[in-house]
C-alpha positions as CSV (number, residue, x, y, z in Angstrom):
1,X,0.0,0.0,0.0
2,X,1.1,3.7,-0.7
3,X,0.7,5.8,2.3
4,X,1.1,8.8,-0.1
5,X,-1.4,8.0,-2.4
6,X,-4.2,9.8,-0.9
7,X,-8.3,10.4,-2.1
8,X,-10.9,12.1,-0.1
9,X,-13.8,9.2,-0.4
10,X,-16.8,11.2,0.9
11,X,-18.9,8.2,1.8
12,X,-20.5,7.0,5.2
13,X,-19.0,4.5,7.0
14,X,-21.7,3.7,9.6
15,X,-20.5,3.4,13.5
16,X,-21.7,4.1,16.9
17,X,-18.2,5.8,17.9
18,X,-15.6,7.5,15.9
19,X,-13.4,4.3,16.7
20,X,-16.1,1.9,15.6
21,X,-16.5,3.9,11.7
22,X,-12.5,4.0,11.7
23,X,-12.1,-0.2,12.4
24,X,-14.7,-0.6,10.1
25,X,-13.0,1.1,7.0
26,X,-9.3,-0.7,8.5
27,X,-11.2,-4.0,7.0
28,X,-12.9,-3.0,4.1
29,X,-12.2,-5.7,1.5
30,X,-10.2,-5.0,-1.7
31,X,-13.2,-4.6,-4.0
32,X,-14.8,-2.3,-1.6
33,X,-11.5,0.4,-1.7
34,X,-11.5,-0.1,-5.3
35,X,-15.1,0.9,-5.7
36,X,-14.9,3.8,-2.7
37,X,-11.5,5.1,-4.8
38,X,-13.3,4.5,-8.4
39,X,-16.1,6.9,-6.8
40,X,-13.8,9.7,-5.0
41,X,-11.6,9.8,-9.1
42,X,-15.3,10.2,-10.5
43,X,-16.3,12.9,-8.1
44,X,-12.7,15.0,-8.5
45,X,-12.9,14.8,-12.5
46,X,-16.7,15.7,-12.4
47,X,-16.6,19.2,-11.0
48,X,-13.1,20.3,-11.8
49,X,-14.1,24.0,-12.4
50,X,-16.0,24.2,-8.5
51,X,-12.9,22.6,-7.0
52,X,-10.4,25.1,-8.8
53,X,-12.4,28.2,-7.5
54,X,-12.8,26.3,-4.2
55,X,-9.0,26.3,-3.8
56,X,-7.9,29.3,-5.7
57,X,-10.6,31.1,-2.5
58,X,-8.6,29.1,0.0
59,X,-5.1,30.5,-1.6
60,X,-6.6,33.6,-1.4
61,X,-7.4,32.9,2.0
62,X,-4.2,31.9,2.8
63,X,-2.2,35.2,1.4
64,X,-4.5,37.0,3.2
65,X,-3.5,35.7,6.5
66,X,0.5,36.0,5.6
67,X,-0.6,40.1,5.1
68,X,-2.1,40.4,7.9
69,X,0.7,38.8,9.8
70,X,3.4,40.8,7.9
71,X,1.2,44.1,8.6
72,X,1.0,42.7,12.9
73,X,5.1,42.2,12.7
74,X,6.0,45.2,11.1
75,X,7.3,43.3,8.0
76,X,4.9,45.3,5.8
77,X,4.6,49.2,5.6
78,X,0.3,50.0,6.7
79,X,-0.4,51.3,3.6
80,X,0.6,49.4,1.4
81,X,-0.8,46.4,3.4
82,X,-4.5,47.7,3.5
83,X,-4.4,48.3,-0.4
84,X,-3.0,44.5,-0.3
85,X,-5.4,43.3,2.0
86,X,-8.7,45.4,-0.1
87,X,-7.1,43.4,-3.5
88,X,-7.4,40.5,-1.7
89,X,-10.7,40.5,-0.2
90,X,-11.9,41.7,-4.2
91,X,-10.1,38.9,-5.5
92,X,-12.3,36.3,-3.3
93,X,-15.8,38.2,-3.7
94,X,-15.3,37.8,-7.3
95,X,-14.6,33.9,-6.8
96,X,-17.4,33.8,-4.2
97,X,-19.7,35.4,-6.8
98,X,-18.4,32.8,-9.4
99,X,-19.0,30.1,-7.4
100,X,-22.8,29.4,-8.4
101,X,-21.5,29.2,-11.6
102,X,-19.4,26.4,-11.7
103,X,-21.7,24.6,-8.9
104,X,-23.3,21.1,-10.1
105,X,-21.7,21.9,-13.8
106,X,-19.6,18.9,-14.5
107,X,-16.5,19.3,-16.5
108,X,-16.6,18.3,-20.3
């Protein structure tokens, strides 16, 4: 098994406890990862637009928090970090309003 390989499988696994759901999935039969993995593949190819405004917000996101810390430390003059912080917060409104766009629209 590759530990690196990774996919988000956004089914149920049914348990009473936390514990219980995560023994469950430790003994999930081959065909059963295949088909959970086959699903997650399907799911990331379907809506390939949503998911690239979905993480070009969260980059967005994240710059925002490295301004704000630069503006906290010093690191970045007030000005300039307020016009920074403004482009920023336009940038993610306009992916925000694009969002209902790309929602439920599967890629060609």
């Amino acid at each position: 098994m590759d530990s690196g390989l990774a996919f988000q499988d956004h089914a149920a696994i049914p348990g009473s406890t936390v514990d219980d759901a995560v023994r469950k999935a430790q003994v999930f039969a081959q065909a059963e990862l295949e088909r959970r993995c086959y699903r997650a593949l399907s799911e990331k190819r379907r809506f390939g637009k949503l998911r690239r405004a979905t993480d070009e917000m969260i980059n967005q996101i994240k710059y925002l928090n490295r301004v704000v810390i630069s503006l906290q430390t010093g690191m970045l003059d007030r000005e300039e970090g307020q016009k920074e912080i403004q482009q920023i917060q336009k940038q993610i409104l306009e992916i925000v309003r694009s969002l209902p766009l790309h929602a439920g629209v599967e890629d060609a």
